[in-house]
C-alpha positions as CSV (number, residue, x, y, z in Angstrom):
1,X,-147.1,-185.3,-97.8
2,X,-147.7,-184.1,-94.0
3,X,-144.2,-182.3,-94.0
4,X,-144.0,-180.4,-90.0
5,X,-144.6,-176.9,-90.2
6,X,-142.4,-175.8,-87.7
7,X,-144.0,-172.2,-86.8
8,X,-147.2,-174.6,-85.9
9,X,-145.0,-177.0,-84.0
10,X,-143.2,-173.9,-82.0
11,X,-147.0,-171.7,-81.5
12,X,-147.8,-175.5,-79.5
13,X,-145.0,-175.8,-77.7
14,X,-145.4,-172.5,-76.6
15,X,-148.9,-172.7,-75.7
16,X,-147.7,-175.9,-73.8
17,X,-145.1,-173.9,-71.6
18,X,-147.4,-171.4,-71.1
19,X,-150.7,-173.3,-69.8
20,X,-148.3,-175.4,-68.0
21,X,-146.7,-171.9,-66.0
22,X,-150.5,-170.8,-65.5
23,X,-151.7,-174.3,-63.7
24,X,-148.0,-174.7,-61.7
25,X,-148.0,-174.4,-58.0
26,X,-145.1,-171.4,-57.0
27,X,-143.2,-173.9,-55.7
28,X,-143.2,-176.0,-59.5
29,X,-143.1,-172.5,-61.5
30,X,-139.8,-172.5,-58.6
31,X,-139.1,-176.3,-60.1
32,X,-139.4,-175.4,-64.1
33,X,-136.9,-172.0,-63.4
34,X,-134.1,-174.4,-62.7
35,X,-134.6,-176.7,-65.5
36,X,-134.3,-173.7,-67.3
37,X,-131.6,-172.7,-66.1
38,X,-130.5,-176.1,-66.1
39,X,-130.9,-176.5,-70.1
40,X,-129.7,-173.7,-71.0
41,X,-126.4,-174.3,-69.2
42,X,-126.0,-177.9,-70.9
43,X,-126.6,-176.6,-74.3
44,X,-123.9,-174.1,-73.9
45,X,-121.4,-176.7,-73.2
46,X,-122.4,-178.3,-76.1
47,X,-121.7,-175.0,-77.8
48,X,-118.5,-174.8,-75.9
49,X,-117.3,-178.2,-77.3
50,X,-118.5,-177.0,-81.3
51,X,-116.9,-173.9,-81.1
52,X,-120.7,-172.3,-81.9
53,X,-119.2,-169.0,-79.5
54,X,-122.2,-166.9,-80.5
55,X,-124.8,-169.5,-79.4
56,X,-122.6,-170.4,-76.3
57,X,-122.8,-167.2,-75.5
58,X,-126.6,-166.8,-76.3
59,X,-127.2,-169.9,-73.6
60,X,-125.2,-168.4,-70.8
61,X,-127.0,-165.7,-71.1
62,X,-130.2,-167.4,-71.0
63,X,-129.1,-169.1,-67.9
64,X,-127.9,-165.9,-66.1
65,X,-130.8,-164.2,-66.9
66,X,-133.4,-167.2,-65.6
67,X,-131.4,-166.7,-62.1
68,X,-131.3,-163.7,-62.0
69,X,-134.6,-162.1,-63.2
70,X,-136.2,-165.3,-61.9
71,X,-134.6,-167.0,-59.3
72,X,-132.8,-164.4,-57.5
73,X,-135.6,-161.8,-57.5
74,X,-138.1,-164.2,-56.5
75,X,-136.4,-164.1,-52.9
76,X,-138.1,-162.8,-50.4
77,X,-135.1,-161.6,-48.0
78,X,-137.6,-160.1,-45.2
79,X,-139.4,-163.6,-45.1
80,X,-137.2,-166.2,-45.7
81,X,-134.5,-164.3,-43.4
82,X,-131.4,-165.8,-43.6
83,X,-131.6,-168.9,-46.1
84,X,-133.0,-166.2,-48.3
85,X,-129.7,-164.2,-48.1
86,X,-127.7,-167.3,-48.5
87,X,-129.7,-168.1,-51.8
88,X,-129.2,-164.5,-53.1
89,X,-125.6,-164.7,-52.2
90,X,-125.3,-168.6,-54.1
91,X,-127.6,-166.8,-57.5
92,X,-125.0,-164.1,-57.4
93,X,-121.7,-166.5,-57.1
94,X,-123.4,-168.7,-60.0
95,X,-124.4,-165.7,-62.5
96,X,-120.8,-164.7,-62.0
97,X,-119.3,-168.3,-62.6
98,X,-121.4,-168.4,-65.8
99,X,-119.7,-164.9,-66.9
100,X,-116.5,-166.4,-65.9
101,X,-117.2,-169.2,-68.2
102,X,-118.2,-167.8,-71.1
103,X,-115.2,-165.5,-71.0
104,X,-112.5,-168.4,-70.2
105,X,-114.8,-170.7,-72.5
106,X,-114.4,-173.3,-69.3
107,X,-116.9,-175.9,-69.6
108,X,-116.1,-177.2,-66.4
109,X,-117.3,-173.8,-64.8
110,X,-120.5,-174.2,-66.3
111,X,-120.6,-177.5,-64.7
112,X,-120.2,-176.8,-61.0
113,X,-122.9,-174.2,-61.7
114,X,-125.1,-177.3,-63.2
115,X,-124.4,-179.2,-60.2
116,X,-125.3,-176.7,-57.8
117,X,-128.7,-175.8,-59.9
118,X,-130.1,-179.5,-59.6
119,X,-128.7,-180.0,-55.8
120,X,-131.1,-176.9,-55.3
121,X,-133.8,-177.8,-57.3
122,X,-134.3,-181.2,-55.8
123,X,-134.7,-179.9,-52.4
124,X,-137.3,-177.9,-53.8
125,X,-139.2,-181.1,-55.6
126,X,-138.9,-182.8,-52.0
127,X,-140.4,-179.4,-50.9
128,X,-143.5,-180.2,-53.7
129,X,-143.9,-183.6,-52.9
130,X,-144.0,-182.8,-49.4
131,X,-147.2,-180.9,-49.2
132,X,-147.6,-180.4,-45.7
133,X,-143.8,-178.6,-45.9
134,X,-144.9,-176.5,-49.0
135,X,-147.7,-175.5,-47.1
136,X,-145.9,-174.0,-44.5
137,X,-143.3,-173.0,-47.0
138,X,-145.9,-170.9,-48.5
139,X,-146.3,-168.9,-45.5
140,X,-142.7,-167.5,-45.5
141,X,-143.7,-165.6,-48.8
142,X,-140.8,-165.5,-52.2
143,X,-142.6,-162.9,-54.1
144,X,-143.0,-164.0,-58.1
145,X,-143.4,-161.4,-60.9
146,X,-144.7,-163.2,-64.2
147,X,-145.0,-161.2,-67.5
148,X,-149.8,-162.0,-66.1
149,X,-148.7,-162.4,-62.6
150,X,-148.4,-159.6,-60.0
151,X,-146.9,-160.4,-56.5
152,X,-147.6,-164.4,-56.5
153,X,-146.7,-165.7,-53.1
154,X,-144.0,-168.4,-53.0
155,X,-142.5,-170.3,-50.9
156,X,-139.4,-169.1,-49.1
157,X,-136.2,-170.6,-48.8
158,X,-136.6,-169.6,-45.0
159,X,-138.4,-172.7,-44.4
160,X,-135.8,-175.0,-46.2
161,X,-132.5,-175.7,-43.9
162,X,-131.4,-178.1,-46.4
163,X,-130.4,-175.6,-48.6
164,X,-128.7,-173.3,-46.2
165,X,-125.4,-175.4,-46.4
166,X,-125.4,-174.4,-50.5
167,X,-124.6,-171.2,-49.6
């Protein structure tokens, strides 16, 4: 009798994910990039292990495109200096272990990338939860470009020496 509609379901998740990127700090909208990332590259193994190739495909992309377009051009390289260039040079090596991946249909390529995407991503939830850190973080300046955001300040690797050694 109340069947799900799914449209409705998907128009509120969607609404959901987007007041959620609106009221995030940079250094969460930082935070829900890698889960992204993250999912996508998880449901692609799954798609590995089915054989789905077009939807295996359809996730790497996904993931290459969130570090990319996301990640790797939120860097600031003048601000966060060196750590910035290492982070540039690490989004690089992972976009092109993902291509590798989906070529060679290697799931276990897709999982070093995983590994290195939530290494990263919790030094940057210890950067949240630290807000004195994020504060100064802040300062070093990743610049953000949302589909409604121009030039949002974020906090720069620079400040970050645990992730240097990722690099």
């Amino acid at each position: 009798m109340f069947g799900l509609n799914q449209q409705g379901v998907n128009g509120y998740a969607k609404i959901g994910v987007e007041t959620g990127v609106l009221a995030a700090s940079p250094v969460k909208l930082i935070v829900m990039l890698y889960d992204g990332a993250i999912a996508a590259s998880r449901s692609a193994i799954v798609h590995m292990q089915s054989q789905n190739i077009q939807q295996k495909g359809a996730m790497l992309t996904k993931a290459i495109i969130i570090i990319e377009n996301g990640l790797r051009l939120s860097l600031n390289k003048k601000a966060g200096g060196e750590i910035a260039e290492s982070l540039d040079a690490l989004y690089a090596y992972m976009s092109a272990r993902l291509t590798a991946a989906n070529v060679r249909n290697q799931p276990e390529i897709v999982q070093e990338v995983i590994k290195l995407l939530t290494e990263l991503k919790s030094s940057w939830e210890a950067i949240d939860q630290n807000k004195a850190v994020a504060q100064v973080v802040n300062q070093a300046g990743v610049n953000l470009a949302g589909a409604n955001q121009q030039n949002i300040s974020q906090p720069a690797a620079g400040v970050n020496r645990s992730l240097a050694y990722l690099a």
